[in-house]
Each structure stands twice: as structure tokens, then as C-alpha cells.
N, C-alpha and C positions, 0 to 999 in steps of 0.2 A: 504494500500500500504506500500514498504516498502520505508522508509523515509531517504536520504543522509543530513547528518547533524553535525555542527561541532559548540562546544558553546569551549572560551577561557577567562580564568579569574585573571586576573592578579590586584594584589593584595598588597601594600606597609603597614606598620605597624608603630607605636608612635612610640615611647624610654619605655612609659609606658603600661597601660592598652590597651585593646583594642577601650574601646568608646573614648581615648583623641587626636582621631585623630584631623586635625584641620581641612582638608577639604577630603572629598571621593569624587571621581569622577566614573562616570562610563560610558563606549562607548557598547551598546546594538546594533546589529544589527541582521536584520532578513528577509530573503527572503522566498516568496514562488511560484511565477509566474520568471520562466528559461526561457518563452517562443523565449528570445532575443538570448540566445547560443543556444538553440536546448536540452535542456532538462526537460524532464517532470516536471510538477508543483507539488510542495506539499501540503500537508495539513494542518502542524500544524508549522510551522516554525515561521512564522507571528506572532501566536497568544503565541507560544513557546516565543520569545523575547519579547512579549506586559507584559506577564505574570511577565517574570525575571525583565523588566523594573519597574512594581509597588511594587516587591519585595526591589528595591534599593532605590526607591524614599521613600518607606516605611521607609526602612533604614538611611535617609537624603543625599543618593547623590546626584551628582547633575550629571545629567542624560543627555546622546547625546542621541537621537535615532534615526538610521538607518536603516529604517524600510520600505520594500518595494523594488521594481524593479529600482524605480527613482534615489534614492539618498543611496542605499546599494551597490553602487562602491567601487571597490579598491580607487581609487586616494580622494574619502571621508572619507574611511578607515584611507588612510594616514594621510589626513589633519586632522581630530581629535589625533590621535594619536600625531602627532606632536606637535598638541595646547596644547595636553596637557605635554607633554615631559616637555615643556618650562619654565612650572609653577609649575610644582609636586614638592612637599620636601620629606624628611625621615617623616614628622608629617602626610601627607597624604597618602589618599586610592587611588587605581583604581582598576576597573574592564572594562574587553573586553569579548563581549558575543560573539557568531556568530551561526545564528542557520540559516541554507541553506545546497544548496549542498556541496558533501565533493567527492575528486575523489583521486587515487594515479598513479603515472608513474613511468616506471622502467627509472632510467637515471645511464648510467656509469656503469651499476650491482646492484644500489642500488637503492630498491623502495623509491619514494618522496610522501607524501598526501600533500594534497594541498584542501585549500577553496575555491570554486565556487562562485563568484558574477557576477550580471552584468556587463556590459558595453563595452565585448569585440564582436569581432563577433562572437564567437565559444566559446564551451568549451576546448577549448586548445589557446586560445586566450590568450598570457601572462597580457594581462590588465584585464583576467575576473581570473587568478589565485592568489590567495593568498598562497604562499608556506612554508613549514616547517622554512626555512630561511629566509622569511618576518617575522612570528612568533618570531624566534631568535632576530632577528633585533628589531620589535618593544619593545621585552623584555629587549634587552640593552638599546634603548632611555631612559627605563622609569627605570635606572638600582638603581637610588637613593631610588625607593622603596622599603622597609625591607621586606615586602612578597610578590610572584607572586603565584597565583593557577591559573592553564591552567584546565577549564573542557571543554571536546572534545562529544560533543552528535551527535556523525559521523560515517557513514562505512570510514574504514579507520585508526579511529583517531589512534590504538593503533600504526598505526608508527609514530606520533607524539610526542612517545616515543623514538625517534631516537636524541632529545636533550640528552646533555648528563650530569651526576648528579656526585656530589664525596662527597657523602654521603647517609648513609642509617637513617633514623631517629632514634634514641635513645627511646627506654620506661622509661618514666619520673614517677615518684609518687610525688604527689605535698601533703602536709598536709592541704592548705586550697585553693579556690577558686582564690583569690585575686594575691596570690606567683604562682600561675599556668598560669596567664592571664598572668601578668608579666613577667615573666618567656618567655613563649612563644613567647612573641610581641617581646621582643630584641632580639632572634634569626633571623638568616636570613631563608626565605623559598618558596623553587620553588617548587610544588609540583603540581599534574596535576592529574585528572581522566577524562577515555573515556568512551565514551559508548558501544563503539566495539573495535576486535582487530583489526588487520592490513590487514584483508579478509575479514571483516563481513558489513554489513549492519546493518542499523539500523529501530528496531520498531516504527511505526508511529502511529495514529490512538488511543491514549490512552483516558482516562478519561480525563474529563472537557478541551475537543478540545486542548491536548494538545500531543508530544511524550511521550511515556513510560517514558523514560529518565528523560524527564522534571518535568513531573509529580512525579517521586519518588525525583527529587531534591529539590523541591519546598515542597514535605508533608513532607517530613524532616527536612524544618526547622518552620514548626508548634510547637505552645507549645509543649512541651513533648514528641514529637513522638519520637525523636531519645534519647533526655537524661532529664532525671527531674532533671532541674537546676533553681533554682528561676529565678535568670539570664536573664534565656531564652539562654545561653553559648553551642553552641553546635562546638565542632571542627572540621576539616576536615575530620582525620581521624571517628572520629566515623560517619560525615553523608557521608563519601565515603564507609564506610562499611555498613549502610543502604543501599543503593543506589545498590551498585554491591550483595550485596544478595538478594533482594528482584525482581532486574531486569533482571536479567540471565535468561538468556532463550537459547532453543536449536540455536536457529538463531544469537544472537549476546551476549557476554560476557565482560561487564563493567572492565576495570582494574584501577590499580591507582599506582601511584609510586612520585618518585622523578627525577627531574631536574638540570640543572648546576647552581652549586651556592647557594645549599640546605644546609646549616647548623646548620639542628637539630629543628627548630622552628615549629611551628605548626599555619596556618590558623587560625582565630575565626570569626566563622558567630554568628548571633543572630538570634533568633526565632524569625516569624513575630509580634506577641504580641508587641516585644518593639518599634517597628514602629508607626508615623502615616502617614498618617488614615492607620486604621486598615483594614487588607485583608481578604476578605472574603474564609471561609477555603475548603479549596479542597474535594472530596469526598470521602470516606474512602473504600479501596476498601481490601478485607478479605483473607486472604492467602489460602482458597478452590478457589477461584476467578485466584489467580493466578495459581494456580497448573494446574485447568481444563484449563486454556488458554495456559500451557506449561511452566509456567516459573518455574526455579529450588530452587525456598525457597519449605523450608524444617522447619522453626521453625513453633510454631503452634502458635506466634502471631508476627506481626511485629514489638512490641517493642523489640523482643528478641533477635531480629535478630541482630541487630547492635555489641553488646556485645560477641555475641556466633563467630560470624565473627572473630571480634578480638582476643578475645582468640585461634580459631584453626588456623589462621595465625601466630599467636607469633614464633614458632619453626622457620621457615622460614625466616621470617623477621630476627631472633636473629643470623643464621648460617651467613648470611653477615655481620652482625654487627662484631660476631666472625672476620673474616678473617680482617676487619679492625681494631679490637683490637688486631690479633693474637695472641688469645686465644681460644685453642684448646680446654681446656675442654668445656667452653660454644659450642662450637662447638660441639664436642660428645655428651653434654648433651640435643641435639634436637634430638638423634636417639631413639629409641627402642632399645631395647637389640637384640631383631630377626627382625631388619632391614636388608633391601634390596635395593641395590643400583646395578640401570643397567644402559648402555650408550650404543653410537655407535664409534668406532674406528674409525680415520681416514682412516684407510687400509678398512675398510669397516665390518670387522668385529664387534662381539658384548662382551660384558662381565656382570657378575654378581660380588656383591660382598655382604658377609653377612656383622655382624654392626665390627666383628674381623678384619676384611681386611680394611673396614671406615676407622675403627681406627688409624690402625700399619698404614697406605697410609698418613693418615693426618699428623699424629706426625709425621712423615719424612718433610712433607711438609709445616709445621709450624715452622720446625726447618730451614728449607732454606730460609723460605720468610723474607724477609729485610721489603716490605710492598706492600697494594695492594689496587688498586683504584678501585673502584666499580663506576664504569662511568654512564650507564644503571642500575632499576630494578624495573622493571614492574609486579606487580603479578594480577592474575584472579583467580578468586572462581567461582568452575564450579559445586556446587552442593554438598550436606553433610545431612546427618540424625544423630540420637541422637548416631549412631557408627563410624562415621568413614566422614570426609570433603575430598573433592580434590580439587587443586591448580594449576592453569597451572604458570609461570613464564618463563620472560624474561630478561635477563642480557645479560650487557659489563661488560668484569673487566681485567685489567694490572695487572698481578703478574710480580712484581720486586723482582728478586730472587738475593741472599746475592754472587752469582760467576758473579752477575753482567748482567746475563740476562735478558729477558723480554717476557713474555708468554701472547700474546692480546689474547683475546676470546670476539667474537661480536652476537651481536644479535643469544646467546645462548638460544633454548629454553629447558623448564624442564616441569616434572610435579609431583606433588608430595602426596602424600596420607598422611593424621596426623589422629592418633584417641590418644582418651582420656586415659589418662595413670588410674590405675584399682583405684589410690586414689582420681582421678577425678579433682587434682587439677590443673592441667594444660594438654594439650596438645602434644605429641609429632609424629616424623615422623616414616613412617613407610615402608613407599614405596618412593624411587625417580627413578625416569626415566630422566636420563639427556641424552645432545645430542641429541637430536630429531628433526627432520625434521620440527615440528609447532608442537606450544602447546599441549596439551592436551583437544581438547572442547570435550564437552560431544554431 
């Protein structure tokens, strides 16, 4: 079946390393019997939050679980949430799971997702809804936390990307292990992956009774599967880019981005190894396995993936970075020389331009901008071979222009095509289609 579901991870950091937190906490909830609003039961949601739960006790939080039809209420919701507000420092952890139904509603023009629990009499019962603005809301109680990660394993989740972010993360190079942990933990960071975008559903039914979703969340943070770090140090970005490459399928498209209040930091999980008791390891499942079931990886092992992901995202990632540096040439230097740039007009019409017209358009427009807020940016990897990846993306961005005006653009979507430039050492773009009606899924 296909499975409504929505997990949120919110996340606070040391001053220092990542293990010197002093306490983690973690609120896991998980339903799979709706029977009470009126919608169908699922299969692995239960066993989905049982799993992440042994994953954090492994980890030494200290673990709520809300587990079940009985006591997976909102108003339980809250009261954890609350308890813990009360007592969190800068030195501690949280996390908030949610794996159950997920639904969204148009209100005002503007679609809202929203989490499903019991205890209302419907599913449109405000007491069985948990909304985007609950979400918000609990994220500012627990604001003295130095990092939040929201993961969303939901149809739906990707308008959970409707929080809004003023920053795009920076590519750092660290010289050793120790200055990177460091490093990272005193930054702030809100940052969130879905399991779908903002129309899709979610796969249910995966390996060891669990969702697809879960299941690549969880083999990623086995030893070594995403990064060979003695450690056991694996970051968000790299097992967000496991995750949305390996998981992509024609039915629903993993994305990941950032959130308000993102300043540059990065997440660190650890492998289950450094946990006790130790977890017993998931089943290994082979990328002929995923192909013949539909999904869109494309490397021919899934250590590879993680890495090849990040690389052919770089250009994309780096062209907003540009506009918040307002620097143009990092910004041309993510095109192709025989780039191709098309849109939709608002008169309704269309246009093309090659990478000359990119060009001469920017440097006009780099020379006006005063600065620009990148509020929203959501990107999705929608499939890639050894020539050529594509990219759907979603963005908000305020250009504050130097005559004093102000240009919103919201919930723009793009899509974009990167292949390997011929010295192979990096990436760049080749195709974009902006202005579109929804993303680009394959």
C-alpha cells in the first residue's frame, strides 16, 4: 500500500564536539490503526518509530515514546514537547519523530500539510491535526537548541518546506576530523528532509517491516554505508544525499533543504556501532533490486551514491550561495559555455536564452542588487547516469534592489540538468527550466 507519513527531527548542539552534549532527548511517535478519524490503517509506521526509537536509545537519549492509537494524541504531543521546552539548554539534544498519517489543505490560496493523529473525531478534526504552524511553534519553544533537523517520511511533506530559511549552507573543507565537528556544532542549523514533495505519496511496505524511507534512513547510519569514518561521523548532508538517491522512485521524490534560522552548521549523527546495545543490522538490499522495483539510482553501488549526489548538486547549490554573496562570476561559473536557460513569462509567454544572454542579464543584475534573501530552497534529484543528473528545485527569494525596490518570488519551481564538465572534475549546469508550473518528477 501506499503509506501517509511524516517523521520531524529537531535537533540542538554543544558549544563543542558533537558527543559533549550533556543530555539528548528524544519524542518518537508513531501510529498505524486511523480507525478512530476514518482513515485507512498502515503498515509500517509503528514498527517505523519502534525502529528510530532503538536507534536513539542506542544513541543514549532518553526516549518518550508515543506509540500507538492510545497515547499518539496531539495534546500528548504537546505535553512532551512542553516538558521538554522547560529543561533543554544550548548543551543539549532533541529529537521529534512522527511516522503516521500526513494530509494537506488549501486555506487562503495557500496549501497547508498537516500531521494526522488520533483523538479527534475526523480527519479534519483540529484536535487530530498537527499543522505546518504547530511545527513552527514547537520549533521556537525548543529555540535555545543550536540545531533543529525536521525529516518528513510523508505524502505531502515537501510543503513543509513552506518554513522559511535565510541561508543556503556554505561548502566547508575542514583539514582534520576534530576542526570539522567543531566547527559545525557552533553553527546554528535548521535543516529538514522529506520523503515526498508536496503531491506525492509515500512508499510503504519496504525491507525489515519497515517504509522505504525508513529503511534507507536507518542503513545509513550503519558503519560505513554512507562515509568511512572511524568515528562512525556521518553528516546530514551526506546521509540526506544517501537517502534521496537511493529512494527516488517514479511515485515519490525525497528532497532536502534548509529552514529559518539556518546559519551555515551542519547536523552530526553517528553510526549505530557507537551505540549500546548494539543494533542489529538491516538487510542489504542491491541496486539491481532497486532498479527492477522502479527506483531511480543509477550508481552501481550504494556506497557511491552519497558522494556522486553531492558532487552533481554542487553547481546549484553554489548559484544561490552566489546571489547571497553577489558574486557573479561564481554564479556564471555553474553554467556550461552552450547553456540553456528557459522560463514562463508572466504575460504567458515563453523564452530561451543561451549561456551569452545568462550572462550580459546577470551582470546587469548583480550590479543592481543591494542584497537578496533566499527564504525557501528545496532541491530533489530525480535520477542521473554516468552522463548527465537532473534536479527539480524549489525556492523563495526577496531581491532588494539598490533604487530601493523589492522583487518576492515564492514557491518558484525549477528544474535543472548538470553533466560532468570533459576534465571531470567537477560538475556543471547545462539545462535550466525555470518558472514552471511543479517541479520536474521524472
Amino acid at each position: 500500500m501506499w503509506r501517509l507519513a511524516l517523521a520531524v527531527l529537531l535537533t540542538p548542539v554543544g558549544t563543542a564536539q558533537a558527543q559533549d552534549f550533556q543530555k539528548s532527548y528524544a519524542i518518537v511517535v508513531g501510529v498505524d490503526d486511523y480507525s478512530g478519524v476514518g482513515l485507512p490503517k498502515l503498515a509500517n509506521a509503528e514498527s517505523d518509530a519502534r525502529a528510530v526509537e532503538r536507534y536513539f536509545r542506542a544513541q543514549r537519549y532518553q526516549v518518550t515514546p508515543l506509540i500507538g492509537p492510545q497515547i499518539a494524541t496531539k495534546r500528548n504531543v504537546e505535553k512532551a514537547v512542553r516538558e521538554i521546552s522547560e529543561r533543554i539548554t544550548e548543551q543539549d539534544r532533541f529529537v521529534f519523530f512522527f511516522a503516521g498519517h500526513g494530509k494537506a489543505q488549501r486555506q487562503e490560496g495557500v496549501d497547508v500539510a498537516y500531521l494526522v493523529v488520533p483523538g479527534g473525531r475526523d480527519k479534519n478534526d483540529p484536535s487530530s491535526l498537527v499543522s505546518t504552524g504547530d511545527i513552527a511553534k514547537y520549533s521556537r519553544s525548543l529555540d535555545r537548541a543550536r540545531h533543529q533537523l525536521f525529516i518528513f517520511d510523508s505524502c505531502y511533506a515537501g510543503l513543509m518546506g513552506q518554513f522559511q530559511t535565510r541561508a543556503v549552507g556554505e561548502r566547508l573543507q575542514y583539514d582534520s576530523e576534530t576542526f570539522m565537528v567543531r566547527d559545525l556544532s557552533a553553527r546554528r542549523v535548521r535543516q529538514y528532509l522529506s520523503a515526498g514533495g508536496e503531491d506525492q505519496e509515500v512508499l510503504d511496505n519496504g525491507p525489515a517491516n519497515l517504509s522505504w524511507f525508513t529503511y534507507f534512513l536507518l542503513k545509513g547510519l550503519e558503519p560505513g554505508v554512507v562515509k568511512q569514518r572511524s568515528s562512525g561521523l556521518v553528516t546530514f548532508s551526506e546521509l540526506a544525499s544517501y537517502v534521496q538517491a537511493l529512494s527516488a522512485n517514479p511515485k515519490h521524490t525525497p528532497a532536502f533543504g534548509s529552514l529559518a534560522g539556518h546559519h551555515g552548521g551542519e547536523f552530526l549523527l553517528y553510526s549505530t556501532a557507537q551505540g549500546s546495545p548494539p543494533l542489529a543490522p538491516l538487510p542489504t538490499i542491491t541496486v539491481k533490486t532497486l532498479r527492477d522495483l522502479g527506483f531511480l539510482t543509477r550508481a552501481d553501488a550504494p556506497e557511491q551514491v552519497a558522494p556522486a549526489i553531492d558532487r552533481m548538486r554542487e553547481p546549484i547549490d553554489l548559484l544561490y550561495q552566489a546571489w547571497m554573496q553577489k558574486d557573479v562570476g561564481l554564479y556564471l561559473r555553474q553554467f556550461d559555455s552552450g547553456a540553456v536557460q528557459t522560463g514562463r513569462l508572466k504575460s504567458g509567454g515563453a523564452y530561451s536564452r543561451g549561456y551569452e544572454e545568462i550572462a550580459q542579464r546577470r551582470r546587469v543584475d548583480f550590479v543592481r542588487v543591494d542584497h537578496v534573501d533566499v527564504l525557501k530552497y528545496e532541491i530533489m534529484y530525480q535520477g542521473s547516469d554516468a552522463r548527465e543528473a537532473t534536479f527539480g528545485v524549489r525556492y523563495s527569494m526577496d531581491f532588494y534592489w539598490r533604487d530601493g525596490s523589492v522583487t518576492r518570488e515564492r514557491n518558484i519551481n525549477e528544474c535543472y540538468r548538470v553533466r560532468p564538465r570533459s576534465d571531470g572534475r567537477r560538475w556543471v549546469i547545462v539545462r535550466n527550466d525555470d518558472y514552471q508550473r511543479r517541479i520536474c518528477y521524472q
